[in-house]
N, C-alpha and C positions, 0 to 999 in steps of 0.2 A: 504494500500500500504506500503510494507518495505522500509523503510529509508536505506541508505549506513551504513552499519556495518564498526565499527571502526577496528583501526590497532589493538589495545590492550585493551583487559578487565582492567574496574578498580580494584582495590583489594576488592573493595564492590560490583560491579558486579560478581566477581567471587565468594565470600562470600556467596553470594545468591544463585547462581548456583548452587554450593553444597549444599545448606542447601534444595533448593528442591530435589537434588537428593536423602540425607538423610532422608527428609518428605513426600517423595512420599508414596501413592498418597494424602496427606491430607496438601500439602506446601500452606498454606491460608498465609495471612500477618502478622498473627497475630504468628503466626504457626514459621513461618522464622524471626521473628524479635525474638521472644521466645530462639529459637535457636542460633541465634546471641551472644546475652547475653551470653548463657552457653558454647558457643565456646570461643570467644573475651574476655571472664570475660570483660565486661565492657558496658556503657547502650547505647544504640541505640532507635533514636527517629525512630518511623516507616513511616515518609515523605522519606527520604532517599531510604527507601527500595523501597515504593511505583516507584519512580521516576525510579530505576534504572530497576523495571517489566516493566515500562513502555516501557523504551528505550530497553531492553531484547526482547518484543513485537515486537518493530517496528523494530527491526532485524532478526524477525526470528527465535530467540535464545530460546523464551518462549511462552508456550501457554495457555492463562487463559479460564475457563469451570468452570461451576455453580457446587456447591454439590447440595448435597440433603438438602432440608432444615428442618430444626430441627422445631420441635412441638411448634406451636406459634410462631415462628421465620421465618429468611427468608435464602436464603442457601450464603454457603460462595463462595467467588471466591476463587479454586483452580488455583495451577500452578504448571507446567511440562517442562520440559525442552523438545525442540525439536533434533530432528538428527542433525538438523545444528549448533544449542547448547552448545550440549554435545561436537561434534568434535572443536566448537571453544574453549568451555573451558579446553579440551584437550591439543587444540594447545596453549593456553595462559599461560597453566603451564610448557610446556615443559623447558622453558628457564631458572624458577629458580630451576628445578631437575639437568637439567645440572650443573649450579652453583652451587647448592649443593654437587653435587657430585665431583667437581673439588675443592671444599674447605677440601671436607672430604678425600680426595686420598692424598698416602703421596709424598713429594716432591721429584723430580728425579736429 
């Protein structure tokens, strides 16, 4: 059952939403916390991420589905961002492009 989806993404909710859109189809945890690093220069424990798939999940936001599992191994959880998702993380960034863009336009 979907919990109430919040007013606003966190900055690491949104962090993650992109990184699976950029790791699609292979956004394992291990995958998006990797990515993190090299976006952020800086280290990220992967509880954090865990938590915020979580609550991603029970909004609707994300969808986790087994790989394939690897030779003597066992497969990973993937994740994907859903339609409802992508439009929220859409709409979460609009407000600092606008700001952005009203910083960068010159004064009247």
């Amino acid at each position: 059952m979907s919990k109430a989806a919040p007013g606003r993404l966190t900055a690491l909710e949104q962090h993650v939403m992109l990184a699976m859109l950029q790791l699609a189809p292979q956004a394992s945890v291990a995958a998006i916390v990797m990515y993190l690093i090299r976006k952020r220069q800086r280290a990220q424990e992967p509880s954090p991420v865990y938590v915020a798939l979580r609550r991603l999940d029970d909004w609707g936001y994300a969808r986790a589905s087994r790989g394939l599992p690897k030779p003597g191994g066992r497969a990973k959880t993937l994740y994907s961002l859903t339609d409802a998702g992508l439009a929220a993380l859409q709409q979460s960034l609009q407000p600092g492009a606008r700001l952005r863009r009203k910083a960068m336009s010159p004064l009247r």
